[in-house]
C-alpha positions as CSV (number, residue, x, y, z in Angstrom):
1,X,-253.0,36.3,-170.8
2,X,-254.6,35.9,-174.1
3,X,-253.3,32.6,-176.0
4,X,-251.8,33.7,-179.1
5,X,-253.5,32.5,-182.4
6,X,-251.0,30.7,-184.7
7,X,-251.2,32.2,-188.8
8,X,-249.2,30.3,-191.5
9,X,-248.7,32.9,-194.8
10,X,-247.9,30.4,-197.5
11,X,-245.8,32.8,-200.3
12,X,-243.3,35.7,-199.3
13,X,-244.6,38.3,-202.2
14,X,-245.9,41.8,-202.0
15,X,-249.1,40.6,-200.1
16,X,-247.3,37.8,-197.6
17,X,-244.8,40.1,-197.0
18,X,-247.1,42.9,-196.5
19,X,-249.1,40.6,-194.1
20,X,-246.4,40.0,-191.9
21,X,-245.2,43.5,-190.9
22,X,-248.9,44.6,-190.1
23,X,-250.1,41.4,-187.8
24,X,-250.2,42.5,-184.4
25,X,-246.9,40.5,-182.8
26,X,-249.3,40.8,-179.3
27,X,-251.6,38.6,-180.7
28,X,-250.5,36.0,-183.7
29,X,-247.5,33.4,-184.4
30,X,-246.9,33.8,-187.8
31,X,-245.3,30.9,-190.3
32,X,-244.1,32.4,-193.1
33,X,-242.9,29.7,-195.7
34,X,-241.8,29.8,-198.8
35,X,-240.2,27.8,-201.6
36,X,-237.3,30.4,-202.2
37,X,-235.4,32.3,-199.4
38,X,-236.1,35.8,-200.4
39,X,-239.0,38.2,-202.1
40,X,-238.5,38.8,-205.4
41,X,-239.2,42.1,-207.0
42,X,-241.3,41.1,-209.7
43,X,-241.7,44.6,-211.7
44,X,-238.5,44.9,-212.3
45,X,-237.3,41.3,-213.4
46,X,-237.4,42.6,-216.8
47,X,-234.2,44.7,-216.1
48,X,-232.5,42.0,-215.2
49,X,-233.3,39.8,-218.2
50,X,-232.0,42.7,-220.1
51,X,-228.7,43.6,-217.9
52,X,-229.4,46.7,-216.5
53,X,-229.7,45.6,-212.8
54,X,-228.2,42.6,-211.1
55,X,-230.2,40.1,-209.3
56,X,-229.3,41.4,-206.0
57,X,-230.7,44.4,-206.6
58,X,-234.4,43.3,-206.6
59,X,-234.0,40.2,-204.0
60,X,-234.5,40.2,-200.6
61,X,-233.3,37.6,-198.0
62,X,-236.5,37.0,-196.1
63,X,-234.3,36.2,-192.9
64,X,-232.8,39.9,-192.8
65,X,-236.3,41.5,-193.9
66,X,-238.0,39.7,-190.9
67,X,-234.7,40.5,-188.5
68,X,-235.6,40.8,-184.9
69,X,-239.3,40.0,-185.1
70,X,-240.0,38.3,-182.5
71,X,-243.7,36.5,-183.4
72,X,-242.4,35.0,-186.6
73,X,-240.8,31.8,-188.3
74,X,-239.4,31.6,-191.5
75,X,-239.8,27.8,-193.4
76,X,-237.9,27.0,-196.7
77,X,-240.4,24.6,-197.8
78,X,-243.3,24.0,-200.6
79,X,-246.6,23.2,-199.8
80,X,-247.9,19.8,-200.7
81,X,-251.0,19.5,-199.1
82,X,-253.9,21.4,-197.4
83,X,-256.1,19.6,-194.8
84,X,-259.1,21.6,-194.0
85,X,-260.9,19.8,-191.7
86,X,-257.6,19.3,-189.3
87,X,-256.5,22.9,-190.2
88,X,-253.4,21.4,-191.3
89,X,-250.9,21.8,-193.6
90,X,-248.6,19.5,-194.7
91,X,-245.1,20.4,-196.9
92,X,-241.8,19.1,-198.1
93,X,-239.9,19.4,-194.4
94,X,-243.6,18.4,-192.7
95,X,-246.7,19.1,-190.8
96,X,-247.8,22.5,-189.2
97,X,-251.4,23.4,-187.9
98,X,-253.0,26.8,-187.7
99,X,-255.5,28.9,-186.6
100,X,-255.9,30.9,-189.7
101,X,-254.3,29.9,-192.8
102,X,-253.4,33.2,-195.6
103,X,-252.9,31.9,-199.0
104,X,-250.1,34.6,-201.1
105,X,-248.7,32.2,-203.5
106,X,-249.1,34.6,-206.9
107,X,-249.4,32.9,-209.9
108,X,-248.0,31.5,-213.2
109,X,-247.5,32.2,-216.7
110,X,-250.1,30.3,-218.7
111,X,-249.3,28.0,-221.7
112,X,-253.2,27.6,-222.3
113,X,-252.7,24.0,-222.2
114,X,-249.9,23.5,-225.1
115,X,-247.0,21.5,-223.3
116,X,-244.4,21.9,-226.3
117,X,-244.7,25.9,-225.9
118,X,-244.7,25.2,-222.4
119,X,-240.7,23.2,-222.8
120,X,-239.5,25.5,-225.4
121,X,-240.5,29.4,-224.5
122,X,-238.7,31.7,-221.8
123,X,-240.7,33.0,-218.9
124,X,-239.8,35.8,-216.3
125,X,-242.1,34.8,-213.6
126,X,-239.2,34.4,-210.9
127,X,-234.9,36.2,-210.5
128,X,-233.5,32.5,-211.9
129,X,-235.7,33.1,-215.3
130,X,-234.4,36.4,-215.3
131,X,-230.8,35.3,-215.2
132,X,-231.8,32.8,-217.5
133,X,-233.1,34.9,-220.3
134,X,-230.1,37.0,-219.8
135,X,-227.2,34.1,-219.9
136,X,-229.3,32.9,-223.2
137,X,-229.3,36.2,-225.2
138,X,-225.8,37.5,-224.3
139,X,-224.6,33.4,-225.6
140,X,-226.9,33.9,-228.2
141,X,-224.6,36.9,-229.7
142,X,-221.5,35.1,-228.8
143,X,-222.5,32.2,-231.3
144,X,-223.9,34.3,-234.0
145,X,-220.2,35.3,-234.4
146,X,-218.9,31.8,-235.8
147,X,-222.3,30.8,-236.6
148,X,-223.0,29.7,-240.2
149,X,-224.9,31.7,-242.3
150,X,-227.9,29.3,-242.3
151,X,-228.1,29.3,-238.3
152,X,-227.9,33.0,-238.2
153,X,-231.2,34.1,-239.2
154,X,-232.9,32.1,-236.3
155,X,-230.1,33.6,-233.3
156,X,-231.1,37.0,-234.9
157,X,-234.8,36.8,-233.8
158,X,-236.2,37.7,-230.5
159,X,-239.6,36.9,-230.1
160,X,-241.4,38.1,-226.9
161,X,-244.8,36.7,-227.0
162,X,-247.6,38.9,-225.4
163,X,-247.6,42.7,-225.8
164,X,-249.1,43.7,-221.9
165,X,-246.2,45.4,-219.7
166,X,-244.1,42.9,-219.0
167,X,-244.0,42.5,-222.9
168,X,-243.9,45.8,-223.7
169,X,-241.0,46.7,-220.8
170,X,-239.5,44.1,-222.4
171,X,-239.2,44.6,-226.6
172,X,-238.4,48.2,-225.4
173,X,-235.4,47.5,-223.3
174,X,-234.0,45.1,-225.6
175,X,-234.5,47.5,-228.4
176,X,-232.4,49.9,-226.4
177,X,-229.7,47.7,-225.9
178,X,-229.6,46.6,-229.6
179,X,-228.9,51.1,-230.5
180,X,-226.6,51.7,-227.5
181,X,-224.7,48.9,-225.6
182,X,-224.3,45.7,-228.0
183,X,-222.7,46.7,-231.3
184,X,-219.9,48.0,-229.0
185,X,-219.2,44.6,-227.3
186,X,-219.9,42.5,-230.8
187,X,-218.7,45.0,-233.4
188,X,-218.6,42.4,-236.0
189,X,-222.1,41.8,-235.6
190,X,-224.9,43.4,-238.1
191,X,-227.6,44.3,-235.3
192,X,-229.6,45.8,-238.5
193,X,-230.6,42.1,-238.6
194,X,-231.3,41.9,-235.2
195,X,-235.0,41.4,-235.1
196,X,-237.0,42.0,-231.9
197,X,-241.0,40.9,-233.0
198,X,-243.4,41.3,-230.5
199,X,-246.6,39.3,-230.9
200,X,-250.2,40.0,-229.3
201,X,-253.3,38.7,-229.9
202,X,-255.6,41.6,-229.2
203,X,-255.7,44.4,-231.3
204,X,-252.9,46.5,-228.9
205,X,-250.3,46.9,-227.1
206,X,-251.1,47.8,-223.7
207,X,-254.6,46.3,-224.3
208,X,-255.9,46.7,-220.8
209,X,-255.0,50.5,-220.4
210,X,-255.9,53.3,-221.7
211,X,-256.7,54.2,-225.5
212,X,-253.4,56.6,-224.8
213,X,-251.1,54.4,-223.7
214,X,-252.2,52.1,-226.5
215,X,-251.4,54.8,-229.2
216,X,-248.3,56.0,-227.0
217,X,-246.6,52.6,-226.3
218,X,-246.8,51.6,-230.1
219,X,-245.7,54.7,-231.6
220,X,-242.9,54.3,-228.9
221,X,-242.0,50.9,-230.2
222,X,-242.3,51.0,-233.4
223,X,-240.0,54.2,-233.6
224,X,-237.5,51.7,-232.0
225,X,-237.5,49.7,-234.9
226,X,-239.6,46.8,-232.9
227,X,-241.9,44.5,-235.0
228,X,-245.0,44.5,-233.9
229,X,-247.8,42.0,-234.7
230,X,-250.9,42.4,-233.5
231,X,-254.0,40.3,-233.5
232,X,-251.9,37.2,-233.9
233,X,-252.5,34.0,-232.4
234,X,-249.3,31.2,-231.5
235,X,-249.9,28.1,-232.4
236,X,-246.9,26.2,-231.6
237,X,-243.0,26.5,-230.8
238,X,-240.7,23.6,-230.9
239,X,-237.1,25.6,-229.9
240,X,-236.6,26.3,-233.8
241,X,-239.8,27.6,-235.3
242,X,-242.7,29.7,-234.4
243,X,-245.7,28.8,-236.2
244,X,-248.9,31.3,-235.8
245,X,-252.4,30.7,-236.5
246,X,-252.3,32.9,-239.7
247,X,-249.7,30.3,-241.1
248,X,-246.8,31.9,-240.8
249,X,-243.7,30.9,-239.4
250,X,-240.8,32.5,-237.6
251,X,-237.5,31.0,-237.3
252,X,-236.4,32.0,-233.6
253,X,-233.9,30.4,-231.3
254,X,-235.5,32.8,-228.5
255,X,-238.9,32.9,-227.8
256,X,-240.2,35.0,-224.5
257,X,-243.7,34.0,-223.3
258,X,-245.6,36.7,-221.8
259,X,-248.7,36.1,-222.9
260,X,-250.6,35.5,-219.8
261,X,-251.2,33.8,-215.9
262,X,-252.7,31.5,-213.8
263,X,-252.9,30.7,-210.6
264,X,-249.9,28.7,-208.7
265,X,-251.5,25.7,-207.9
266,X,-252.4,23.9,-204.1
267,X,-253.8,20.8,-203.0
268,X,-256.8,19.4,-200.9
269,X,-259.1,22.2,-201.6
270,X,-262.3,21.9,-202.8
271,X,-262.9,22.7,-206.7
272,X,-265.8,25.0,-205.2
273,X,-263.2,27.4,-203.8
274,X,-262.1,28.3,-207.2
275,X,-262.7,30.7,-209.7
276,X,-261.2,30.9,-213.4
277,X,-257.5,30.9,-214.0
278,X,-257.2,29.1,-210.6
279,X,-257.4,31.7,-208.4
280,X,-259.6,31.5,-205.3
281,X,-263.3,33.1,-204.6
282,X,-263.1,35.9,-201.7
283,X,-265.5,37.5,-200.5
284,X,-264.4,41.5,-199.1
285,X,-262.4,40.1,-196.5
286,X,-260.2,38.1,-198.2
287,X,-261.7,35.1,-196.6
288,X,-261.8,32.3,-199.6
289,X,-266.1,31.7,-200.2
290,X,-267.3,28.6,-198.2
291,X,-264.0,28.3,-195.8
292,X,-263.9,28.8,-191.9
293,X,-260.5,30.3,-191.6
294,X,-258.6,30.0,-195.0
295,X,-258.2,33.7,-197.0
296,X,-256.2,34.1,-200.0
297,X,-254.1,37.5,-201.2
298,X,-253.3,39.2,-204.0
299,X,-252.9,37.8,-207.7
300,X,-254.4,34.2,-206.5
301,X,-257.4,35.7,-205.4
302,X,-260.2,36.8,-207.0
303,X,-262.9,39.5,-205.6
304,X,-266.0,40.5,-207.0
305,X,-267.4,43.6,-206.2
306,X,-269.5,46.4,-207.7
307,X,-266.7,48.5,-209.1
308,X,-264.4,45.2,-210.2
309,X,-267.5,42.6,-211.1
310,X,-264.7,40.5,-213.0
311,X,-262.3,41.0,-210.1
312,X,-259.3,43.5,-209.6
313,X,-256.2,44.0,-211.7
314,X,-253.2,41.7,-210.7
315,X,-251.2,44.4,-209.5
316,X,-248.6,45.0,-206.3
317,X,-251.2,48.0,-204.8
318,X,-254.0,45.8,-204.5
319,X,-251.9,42.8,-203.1
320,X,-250.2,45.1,-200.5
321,X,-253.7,47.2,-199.7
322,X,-255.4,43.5,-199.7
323,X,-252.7,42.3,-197.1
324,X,-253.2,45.8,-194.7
325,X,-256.7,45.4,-195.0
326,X,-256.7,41.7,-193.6
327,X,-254.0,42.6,-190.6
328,X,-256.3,45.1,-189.1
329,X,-259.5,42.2,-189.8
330,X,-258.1,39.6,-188.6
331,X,-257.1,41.3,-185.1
332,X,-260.7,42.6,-185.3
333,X,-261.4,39.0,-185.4
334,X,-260.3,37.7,-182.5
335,X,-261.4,40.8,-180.4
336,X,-264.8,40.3,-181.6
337,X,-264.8,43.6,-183.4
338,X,-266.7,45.0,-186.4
339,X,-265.2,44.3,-189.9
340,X,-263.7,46.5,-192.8
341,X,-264.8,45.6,-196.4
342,X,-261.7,45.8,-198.3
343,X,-262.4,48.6,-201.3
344,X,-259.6,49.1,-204.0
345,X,-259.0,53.0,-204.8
346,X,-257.5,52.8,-208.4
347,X,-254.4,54.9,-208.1
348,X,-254.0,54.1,-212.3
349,X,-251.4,52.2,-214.4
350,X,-248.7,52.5,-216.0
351,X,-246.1,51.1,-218.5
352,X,-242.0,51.9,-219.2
353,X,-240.8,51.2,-222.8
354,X,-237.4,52.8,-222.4
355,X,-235.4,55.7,-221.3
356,X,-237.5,58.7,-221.6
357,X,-240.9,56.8,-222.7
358,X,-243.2,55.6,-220.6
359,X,-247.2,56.0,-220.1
360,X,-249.6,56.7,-217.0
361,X,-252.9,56.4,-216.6
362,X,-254.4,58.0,-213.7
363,X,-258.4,58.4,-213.1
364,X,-258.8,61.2,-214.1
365,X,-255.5,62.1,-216.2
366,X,-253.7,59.9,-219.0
367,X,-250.5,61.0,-219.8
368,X,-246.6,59.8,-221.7
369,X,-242.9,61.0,-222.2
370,X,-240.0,62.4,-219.8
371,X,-242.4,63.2,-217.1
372,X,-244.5,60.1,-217.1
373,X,-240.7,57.8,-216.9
374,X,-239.9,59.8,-214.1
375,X,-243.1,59.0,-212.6
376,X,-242.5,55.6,-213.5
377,X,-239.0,55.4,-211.4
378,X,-240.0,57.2,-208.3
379,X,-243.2,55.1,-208.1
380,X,-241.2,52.0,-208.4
381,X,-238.2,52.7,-206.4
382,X,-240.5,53.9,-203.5
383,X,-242.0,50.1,-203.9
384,X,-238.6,48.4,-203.0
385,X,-238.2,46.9,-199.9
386,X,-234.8,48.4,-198.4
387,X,-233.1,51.7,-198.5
388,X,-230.2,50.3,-200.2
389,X,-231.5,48.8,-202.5
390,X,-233.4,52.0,-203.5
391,X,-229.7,53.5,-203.7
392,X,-228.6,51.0,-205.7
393,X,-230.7,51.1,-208.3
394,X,-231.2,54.3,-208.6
395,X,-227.1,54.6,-209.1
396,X,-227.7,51.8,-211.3
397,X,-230.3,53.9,-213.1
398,X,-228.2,57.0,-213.3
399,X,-225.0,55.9,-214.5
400,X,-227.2,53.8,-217.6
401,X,-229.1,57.0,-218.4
402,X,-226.1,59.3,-218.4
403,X,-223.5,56.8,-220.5
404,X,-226.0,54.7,-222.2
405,X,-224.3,51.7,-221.2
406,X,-224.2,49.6,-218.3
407,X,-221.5,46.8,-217.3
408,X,-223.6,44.1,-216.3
409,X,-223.3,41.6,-219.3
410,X,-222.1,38.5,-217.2
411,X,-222.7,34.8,-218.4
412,X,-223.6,33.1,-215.2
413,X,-223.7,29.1,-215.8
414,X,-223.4,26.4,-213.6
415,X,-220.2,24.1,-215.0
416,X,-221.9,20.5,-215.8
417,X,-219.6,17.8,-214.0
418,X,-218.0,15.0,-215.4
């Protein structure tokens, strides 16, 4: 009986998770570990941060994904080290070795070196940030009501840094919520004064898609009253004031940092293994340029190839199509069989910026509106990991589309102790 090879996946996301179900339970032990105990729907965070789904929704305990299989361990851990040459690794709870080591660990928003942005700005890179941004902005409008005059101006502006999707996604659903659902629960509030600025230092919105969903997205935001500054660089944020490059300043209390990744970062590696933005070099298989057994997945890996020479979008398809491409390799491997280049088929892109707005680009059709939303949901919802979850949110979904309201605006903070 053939031994079985032993795999550690460092990072539960689209592609570790992907990687798991495919490997051939005949042939591998997999270690899966991870710092958090579930995968996190990333695409939808923004929903959260904005109430209109609950945490739950878009999180998956890792121990009831993985239930009954067989070939696999699940470790809470982080990774502090990687020895190569003993094809160890070592974390937070201790050692394991491996056979083949798969490196999924995503990335990182990136500050671009400016620690005082870094302290002060919101991300949405993980479901805590997500319930962070939404505790802050529902306590933001429950001090604007006994806040003095001279505080006011600075609760009263969102500023979401970075005008891609997740910015985009974001200034839209805020924007909603600022028409439909909040002057109900603050009536005494004047949400004319409620600035949402969206800042984004390319000339677009939507820079990296289509000339369509660059017109599309903007007219969309702008009609929802959302201020949009383009081709303007941050210089620095403190907690109080935004200052851009321009010289003008923004008094904001809430600044959301979009604007930007990097990879998560890993130690013992050589600097040779990397690429810009700290993702690793991989050749078609995945397998990380100069290593013996080490490949990397998804956003933290970078592959050149005719049709991507600067290396493919950061997107869930590619991470997942990545990860099915590497199963099937890998077993190939082992059996001493021929080898599948991995090749990306672009299925398109596309962007939500509220109920009934959204835009697609597909090769060979570009696209926005009703139908292009709907697009948007079924695409998405297909994407999420259980069935119930699917129902959930699509509930979820239907009950905030057909009352304009939903009735997730909970305050969630830990009480400090004495």
């Amino acid at each position: 009986m053939q031994t079985k090879q032993k795999i550690i996946v460092i990072g539960a996301g689209f592609a570790g998770i992907q990687l798991v179900r495919q490997l051939d339970s005949n042939l591998f032990d997999v270690l899966l570990i991870d710092k958090i105990n579930h995968h996190q729907f990333q695409p939808l965070f923004y929903q959260v941060a904005t109430s209109q789904l609950e945490p739950s929704s878009i999180s998956f305990p890792l121990r009831n994904v993985f239930k009954g299989k067989k070939n696999l361990q699940i470790r809470l851990a982080e990774v502090l080290n990687i020895d190569e040459s003993k094809n160890t690794i070592s974390t937070t709870i201790g050692y394991f070795e491996y056979d083949y080591l798969v490196i999924a660990i995503g990335c990182k928003t990136n500050f671009f070196g400016n620690q005082e942005i870094e302290k002060c700005a919101f991300t949405l890179k993980t479901t805590y940030e997500a319930i962070t941004i939404r505790n802050h902005i529902l306590q933001t409008f429950e001090n604007i009501i006994s806040a003095e005059d001279e505080v006011k101006e600075s609760l009263l502006n969102l500023v979401i840094v970075g005008a891609g999707p997740t910015g985009v996604e974001l200034a839209g659903s805020f924007a909603e919520i600022r028409q439909n659902i909040l002057p109900k629960d603050y009536p005494g509030i004047d949400f004319s004064k409620f600035k949402i600025i969206l800042v984004e230092g390319s000339k677009n919105t939507l820079n990296s898609m289509s000339e369509n969903a660059k017109i599309a997205s903007r007219k969309y935001l702008e009609a929802m009253n959302v201020i949009i500054l383009t081709e303007t660089i941050v210089a620095n944020y403190d907690g109080k004031l935004l200052s851009l490059k321009n010289g003008d300043t923004i008094k904001t209390k809430t600044v959301i940092w979009a604007a930007g990744v990097t990879g998560n970062e890993i130690l013992g590696l050589p600097e040779t293994y990397y690429a810009n933005s700290n993702r690793f070099k991989v050749n078609q298989l995945n397998k990380v340029i100069d290593s013996k057994n080490i490949f990397a997945l998804g956003d933290i890996a970078l592959m050149e190839t005719d049709k991507y020479p600067k290396g493919h979008p950061q997107l869930a398809n590619v991470a997942i199509n990545q990860a099915k491409n590497l199963a099937t390799n890998l077993k190939k491997i082992i059996q001493n069989k021929p080898t599948k280049n991995f090749e990306y088929k672009d299925l398109g892109s596309m962007a939500t910026i509220g109920r009934n707005k959204a835009v697609v680009d597909l090769p060979f059709f570009k696209f926005q509106g009703y139908f292009a939303w709907l697009i948007w949901m079924f695409l998405h919802l297909m994407l999420i990991v259980s069935v119930r979850n699917k129902l959930i949110i699509f509930i979820n979904w239907a009950w905030a589309y057909f009352t304009k309201d939903t009735s997730l605006r909970l305050i969630l903070k830990q009480k400090m102790k004495k």
